[in-house]
C-alpha positions as CSV (number, residue, x, y, z in Angstrom):
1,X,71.9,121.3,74.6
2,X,74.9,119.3,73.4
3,X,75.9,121.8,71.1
4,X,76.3,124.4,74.2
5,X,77.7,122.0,76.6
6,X,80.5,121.2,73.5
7,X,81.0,125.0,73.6
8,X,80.9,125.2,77.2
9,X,83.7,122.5,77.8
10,X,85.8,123.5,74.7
11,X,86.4,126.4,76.2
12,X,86.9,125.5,79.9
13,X,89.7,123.0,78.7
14,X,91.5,126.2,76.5
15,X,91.5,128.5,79.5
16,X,93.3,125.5,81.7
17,X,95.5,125.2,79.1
18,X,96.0,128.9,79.0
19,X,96.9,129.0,83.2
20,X,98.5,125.3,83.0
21,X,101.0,126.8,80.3
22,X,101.6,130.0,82.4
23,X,102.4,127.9,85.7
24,X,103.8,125.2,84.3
25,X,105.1,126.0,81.0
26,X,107.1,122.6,80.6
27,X,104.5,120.2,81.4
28,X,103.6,117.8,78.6
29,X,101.1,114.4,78.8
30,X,104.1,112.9,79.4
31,X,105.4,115.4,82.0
32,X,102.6,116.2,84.1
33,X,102.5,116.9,87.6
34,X,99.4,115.2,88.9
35,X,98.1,117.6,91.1
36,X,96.3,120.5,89.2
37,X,93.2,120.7,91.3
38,X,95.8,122.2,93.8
39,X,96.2,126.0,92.9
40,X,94.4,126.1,89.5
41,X,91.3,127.2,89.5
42,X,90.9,126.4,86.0
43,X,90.9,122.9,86.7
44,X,87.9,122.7,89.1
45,X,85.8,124.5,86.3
46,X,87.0,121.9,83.8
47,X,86.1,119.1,85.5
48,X,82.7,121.0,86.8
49,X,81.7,121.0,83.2
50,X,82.9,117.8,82.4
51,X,80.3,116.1,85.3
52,X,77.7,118.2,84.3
53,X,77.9,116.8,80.7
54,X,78.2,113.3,82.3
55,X,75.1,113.5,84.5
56,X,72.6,115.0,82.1
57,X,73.4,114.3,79.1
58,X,73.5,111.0,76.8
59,X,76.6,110.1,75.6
60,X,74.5,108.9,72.3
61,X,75.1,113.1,71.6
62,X,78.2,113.5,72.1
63,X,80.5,114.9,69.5
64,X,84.2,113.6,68.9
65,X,84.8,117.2,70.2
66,X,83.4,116.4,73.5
67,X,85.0,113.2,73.8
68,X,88.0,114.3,73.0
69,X,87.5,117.6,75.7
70,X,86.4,115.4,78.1
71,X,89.3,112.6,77.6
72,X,91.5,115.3,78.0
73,X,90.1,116.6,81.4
74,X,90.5,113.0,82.9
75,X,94.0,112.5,82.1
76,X,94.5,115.9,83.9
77,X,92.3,114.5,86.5
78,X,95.0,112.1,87.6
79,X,95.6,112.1,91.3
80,X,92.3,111.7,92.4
81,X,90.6,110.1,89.5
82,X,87.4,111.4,90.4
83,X,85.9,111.5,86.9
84,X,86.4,107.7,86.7
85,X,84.9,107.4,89.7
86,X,81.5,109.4,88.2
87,X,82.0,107.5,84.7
88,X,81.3,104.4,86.6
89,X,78.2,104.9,87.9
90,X,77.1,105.9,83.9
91,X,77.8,102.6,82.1
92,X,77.8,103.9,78.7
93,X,79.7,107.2,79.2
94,X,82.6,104.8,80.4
95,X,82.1,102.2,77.7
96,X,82.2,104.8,74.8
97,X,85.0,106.5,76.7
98,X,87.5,103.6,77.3
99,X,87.0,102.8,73.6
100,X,88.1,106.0,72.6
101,X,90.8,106.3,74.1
102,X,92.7,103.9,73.1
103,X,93.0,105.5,70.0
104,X,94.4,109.2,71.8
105,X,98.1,110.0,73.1
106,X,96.8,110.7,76.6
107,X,98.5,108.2,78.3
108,X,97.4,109.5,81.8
109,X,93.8,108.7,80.8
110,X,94.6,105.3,79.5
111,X,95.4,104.1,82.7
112,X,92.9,105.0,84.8
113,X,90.7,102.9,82.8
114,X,92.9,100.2,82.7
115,X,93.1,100.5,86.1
116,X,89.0,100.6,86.8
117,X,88.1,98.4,83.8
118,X,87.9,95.4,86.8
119,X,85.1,97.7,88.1
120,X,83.2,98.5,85.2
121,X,79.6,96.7,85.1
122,X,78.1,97.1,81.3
123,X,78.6,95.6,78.2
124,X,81.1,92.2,78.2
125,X,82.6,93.4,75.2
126,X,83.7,96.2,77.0
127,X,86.1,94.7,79.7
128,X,87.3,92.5,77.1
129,X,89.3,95.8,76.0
130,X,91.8,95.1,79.0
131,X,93.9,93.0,76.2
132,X,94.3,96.5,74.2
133,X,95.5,97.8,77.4
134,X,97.9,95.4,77.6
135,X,99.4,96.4,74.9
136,X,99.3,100.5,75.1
137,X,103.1,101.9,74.8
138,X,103.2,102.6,78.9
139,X,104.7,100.8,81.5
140,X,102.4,102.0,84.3
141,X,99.2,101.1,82.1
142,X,100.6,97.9,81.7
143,X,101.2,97.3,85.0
144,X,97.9,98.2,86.2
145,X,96.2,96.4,83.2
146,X,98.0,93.2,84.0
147,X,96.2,94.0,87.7
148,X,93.0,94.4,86.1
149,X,93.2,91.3,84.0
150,X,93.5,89.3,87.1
151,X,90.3,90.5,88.2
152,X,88.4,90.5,84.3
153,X,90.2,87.0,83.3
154,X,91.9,85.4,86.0
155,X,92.3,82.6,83.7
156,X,94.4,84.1,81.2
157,X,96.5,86.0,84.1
158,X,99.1,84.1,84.7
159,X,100.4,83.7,81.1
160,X,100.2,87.6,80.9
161,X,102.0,87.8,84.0
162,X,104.8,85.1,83.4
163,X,105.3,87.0,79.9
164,X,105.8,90.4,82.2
165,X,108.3,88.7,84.1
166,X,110.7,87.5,81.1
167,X,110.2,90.4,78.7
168,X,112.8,92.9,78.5
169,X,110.9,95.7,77.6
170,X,111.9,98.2,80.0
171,X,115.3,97.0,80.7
172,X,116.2,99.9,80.6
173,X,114.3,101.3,83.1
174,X,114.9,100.2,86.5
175,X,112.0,101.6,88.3
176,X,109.5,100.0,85.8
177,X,112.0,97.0,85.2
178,X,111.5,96.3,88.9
179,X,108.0,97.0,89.3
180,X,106.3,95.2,86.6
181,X,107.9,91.7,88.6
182,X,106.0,93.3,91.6
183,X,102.8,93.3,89.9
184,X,103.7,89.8,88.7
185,X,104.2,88.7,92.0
186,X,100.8,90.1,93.4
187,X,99.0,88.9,90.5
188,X,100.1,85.3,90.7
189,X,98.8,85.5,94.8
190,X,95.4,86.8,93.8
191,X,94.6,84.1,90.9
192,X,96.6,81.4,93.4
193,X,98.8,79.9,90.8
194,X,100.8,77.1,91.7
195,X,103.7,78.9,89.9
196,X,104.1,81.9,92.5
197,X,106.4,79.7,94.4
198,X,109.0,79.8,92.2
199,X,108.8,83.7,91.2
200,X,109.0,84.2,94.8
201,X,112.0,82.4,94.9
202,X,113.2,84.2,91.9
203,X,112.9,87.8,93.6
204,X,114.0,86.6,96.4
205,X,117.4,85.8,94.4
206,X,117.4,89.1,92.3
207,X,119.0,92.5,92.9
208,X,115.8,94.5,93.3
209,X,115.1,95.7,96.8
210,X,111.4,96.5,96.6
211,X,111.0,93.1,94.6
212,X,112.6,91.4,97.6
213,X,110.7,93.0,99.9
214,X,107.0,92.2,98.1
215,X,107.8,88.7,97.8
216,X,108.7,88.9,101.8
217,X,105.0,90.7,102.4
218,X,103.5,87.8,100.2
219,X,105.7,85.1,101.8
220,X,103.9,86.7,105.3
221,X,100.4,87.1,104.2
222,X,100.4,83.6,102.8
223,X,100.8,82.7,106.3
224,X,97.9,84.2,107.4
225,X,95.7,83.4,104.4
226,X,95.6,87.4,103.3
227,X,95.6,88.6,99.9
228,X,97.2,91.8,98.8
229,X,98.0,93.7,95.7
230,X,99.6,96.6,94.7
């Protein structure tokens, strides 16, 4: 049965690829528009396939093939995230999944479970893989590792998020530049260090709007004992 179900998703990710290229002919894992369940019907049999395989079958037969077909399908799947939604409820799919790929360029799969890791119930070792995630070459699977980690480790949090803060790794980019403080801000509220005083104070000081404005929403939800994060 694996063998067909290899053959069966093989082929359902080459004929997206085949109407993807025709409709969108510059989109790249880098460059991907986010919403291909709208308008491609190639998509919804993708992902068909790809639950099917999930829900009855072990992942202890899955081929590097399928993982890799399957991978692929959920970084496509990345508006809704609806495959990491499934992969949750199947422990061992999602452990052998989030270990793979780490070692895979598709980025748009990387931080979904860097994003869900905090929801993952299985093996310990497992969520212990947020660390790689810290490290992955993306800002936005950074920033929503750095959220998970608050959640996995809440004790090791704060360094993480004080080393965000300072680093100039995306200097260059504004938008990230600006929203990895954000996260730093909401991640120092949710583990209630006694250091988000003075990062408050900081973006209250600096010349990002949205920054300001987050640390102004924190500022107010203190007040009423809320906690919020982004």
């Amino acid at each position: 049965m694996s063998a067909d179900y290899e053959r069966k998703l093989h082929r359902a990710v080459a004929q997206f690829v085949k109407e993807a290229d025709k409709k969108y002919p510059n989109w790249s894992e880098r460059n991907d528009n986010g919403e291909w369940e709208i308008g491609l019907d190639k998509f919804d049999d993708m992902y068909k396939v790809i639950l099917e395989i999930i829900e009855y079958t072990s992942c202890d037969e899955a081929t590097e093939q399928m993982l890799d077909d399957i991978l692929f399908g959920i970084a496509r799947d990345n508006e809704c995230s609806r495959i990491i939604e499934v992969l949750l409820k199947y422990p061992d799919w999602y452990a052998l999944l989030c270990e793979k790929v780490l070692f895979t360029e598709y980025i748009n799969a990387k931080w979904q479970f860097a994003e869900s890791l905090k929801d993952y119930h299985g093996k310990d070792e497992i969520k212990d893989l947020i660390f790689d995630f810290l490290q992955v070459d993306d800002e936005y699977t950074q920033r929503m590792a750095l959220k998970s980690l608050a959640y996995i480790h809440p004790d090791k949090a704060e360094e993480y998020a004080i080393e965000f803060w300072w680093r100039d790794k995306y200097k260059d980019n504004a938008f990230g530049h600006e929203y990895q403080k954000i996260m730093v801000l909401h991640v120092l509220h949710m583990i209630h260090s006694t250091k988000l005083e003075k990062y408050l104070d900081l973006a209250d000081e600096s010349e990002y709007y949205y920054l300001k404005e987050n640390a102004r929403e924190i500022r107010k939800s203190m007040e009423h004992g809320e906690v919020k994060c982004q």
